[in-house]
N, C-alpha and C positions, 0 to 999 in steps of 0.2 A: 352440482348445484350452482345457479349463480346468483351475485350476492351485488347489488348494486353501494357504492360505496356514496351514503347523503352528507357529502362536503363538495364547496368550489375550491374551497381554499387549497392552491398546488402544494404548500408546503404538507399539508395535515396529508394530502391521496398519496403524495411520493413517500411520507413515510408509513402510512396504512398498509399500501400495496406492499412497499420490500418486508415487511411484515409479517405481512398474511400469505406473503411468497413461501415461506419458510413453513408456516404454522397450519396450511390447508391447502385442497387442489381446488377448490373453489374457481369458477372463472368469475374475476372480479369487471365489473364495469364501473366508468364513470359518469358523468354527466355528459362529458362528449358525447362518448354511445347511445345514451338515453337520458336527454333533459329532463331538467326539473325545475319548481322554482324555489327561489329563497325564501327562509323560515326563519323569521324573524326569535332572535335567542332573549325572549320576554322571560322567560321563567325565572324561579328566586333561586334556584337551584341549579346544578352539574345536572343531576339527573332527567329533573321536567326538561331540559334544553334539550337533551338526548332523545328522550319519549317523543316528545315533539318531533323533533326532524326526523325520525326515525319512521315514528306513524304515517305523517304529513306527505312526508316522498314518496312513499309505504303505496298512499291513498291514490296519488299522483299516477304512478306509472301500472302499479300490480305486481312489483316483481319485491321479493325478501331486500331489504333496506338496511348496512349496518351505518348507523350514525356515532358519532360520541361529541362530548361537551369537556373540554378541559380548563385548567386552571391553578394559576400560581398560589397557595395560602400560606401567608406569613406570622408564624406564633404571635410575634411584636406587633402585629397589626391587625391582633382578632379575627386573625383570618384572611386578610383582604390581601389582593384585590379579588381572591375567591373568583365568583361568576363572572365577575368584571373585569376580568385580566386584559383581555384584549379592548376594553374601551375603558380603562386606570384613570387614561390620562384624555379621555375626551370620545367620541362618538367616531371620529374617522380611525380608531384601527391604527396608532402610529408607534411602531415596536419601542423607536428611541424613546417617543416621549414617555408613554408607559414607564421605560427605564430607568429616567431621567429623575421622574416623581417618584419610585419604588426607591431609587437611593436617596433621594431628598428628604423622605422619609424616615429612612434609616438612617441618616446622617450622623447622631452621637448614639445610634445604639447599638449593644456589645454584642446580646442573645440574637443572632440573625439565621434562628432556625425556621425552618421552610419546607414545605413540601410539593409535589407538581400530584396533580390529584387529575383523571381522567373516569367516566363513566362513559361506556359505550354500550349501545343498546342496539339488537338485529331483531327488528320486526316480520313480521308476516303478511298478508294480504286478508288472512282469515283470523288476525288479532292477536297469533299467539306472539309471544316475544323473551328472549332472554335479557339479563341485562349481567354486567360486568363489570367491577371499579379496580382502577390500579394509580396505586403511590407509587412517588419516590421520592425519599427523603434527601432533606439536604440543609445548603446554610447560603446565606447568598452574598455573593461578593461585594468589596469595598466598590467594587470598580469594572466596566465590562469588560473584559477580555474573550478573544478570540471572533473566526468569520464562519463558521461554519451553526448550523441550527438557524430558527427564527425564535421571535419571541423574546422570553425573558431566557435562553440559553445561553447568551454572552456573561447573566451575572450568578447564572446556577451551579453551586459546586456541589455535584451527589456524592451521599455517605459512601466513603471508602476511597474516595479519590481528592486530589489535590487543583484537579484543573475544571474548568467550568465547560455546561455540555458543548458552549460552540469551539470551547481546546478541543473536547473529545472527538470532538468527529460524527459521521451517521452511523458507521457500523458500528462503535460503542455506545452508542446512543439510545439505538431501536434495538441494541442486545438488551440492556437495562430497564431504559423509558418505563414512565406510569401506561402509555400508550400500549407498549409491548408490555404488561403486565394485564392492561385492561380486555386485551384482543387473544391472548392465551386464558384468560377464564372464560370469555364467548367460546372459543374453538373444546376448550374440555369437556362446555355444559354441552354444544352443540355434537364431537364427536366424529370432527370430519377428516 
């Protein structure tokens, strides 16, 4: 089977692919191999964002599509920045500033539980589609530590451990990850 992967973004394909390396024999393509266009992430939800690029790409090329939509929710802040994670702190995409305003936010407060929440969705040509969600709980730090992740992984400390995803590294990362959680329930429904 292959499974066109509907992300540009290099950080999200390098950790999908080492991934899906593990979890399928899938031949995975990117957008190198077969273009596509951008899909604007309007929807109010994880999910509609996934349906969407998922379909959209789907429609685009003809070949099976896995997309997904992720996102930081923080107890202390109703949720937020939820769907909005990647534009927190404004429209161009800027990991610091995102940061910068997630802890300014948090500034005097104690309860800074957290979750990193993913929906991935692998569509068909002929409409069928499964879909997927994976958490990972956690608490988010005073302060960023570490180089390794994008995102908010400098300030995320997942349940069970003491250091934040970008201490941890990729290979404890994408063992864990809401991502590696979201892409192991596609592969059980799917059976490859």
């Amino acid at each position: 089977m292959t499974i066109l992967l509907g992300t540009k973004n290099p950080h999200k394909l390098r950790e999908i692919k080492e991934i899906l390396s593990e979890l399928c024999k899938a031949q995975l393509l990117t957008v190198r191999e077969c273009p596509f266009s951008d899909v604007p992430e309007e929807g109010a939800t994880l999910e509609e964002n996934a349906r969407r690029k998922a379909h959209t790409i789907c429609a685009q090329t003809g070949l099976p599509v896995l997309a997904e939509d992720s996102g930081l929710e923080v107890e202390a802040l109703g949720g937020a920045p939820g769907v909005r994670s990647a534009r927190f702190a404004g429209e161009r995409r800027d990991d610091r500033a995102n940061i910068e305003k997630l802890l300014s936010l948090l500034k005097d407060v104690t309860e800074r539980r957290a979750r990193f929440r993913c929906v991935a969705v692998l569509a068909w040509p002929n409409g069928k589609e499964l879909l997927s969600e994976g958490i990972l709980w956690g608490q988010i730090a005073r302060a960023p530590r570490g180089t390794e992740g994008f995102g908010y992984d400098p300030v995320f400390i997942p349940d069970g451990y003491d250091r934040t995803l970008a201490e941890l590294g990729p290979q404890i990362k994408n063992r864990i990850s809401h991502r590696r959680r979201a892409l192991e329930g596609l592969m059980r429904q799917l059976q490859l």
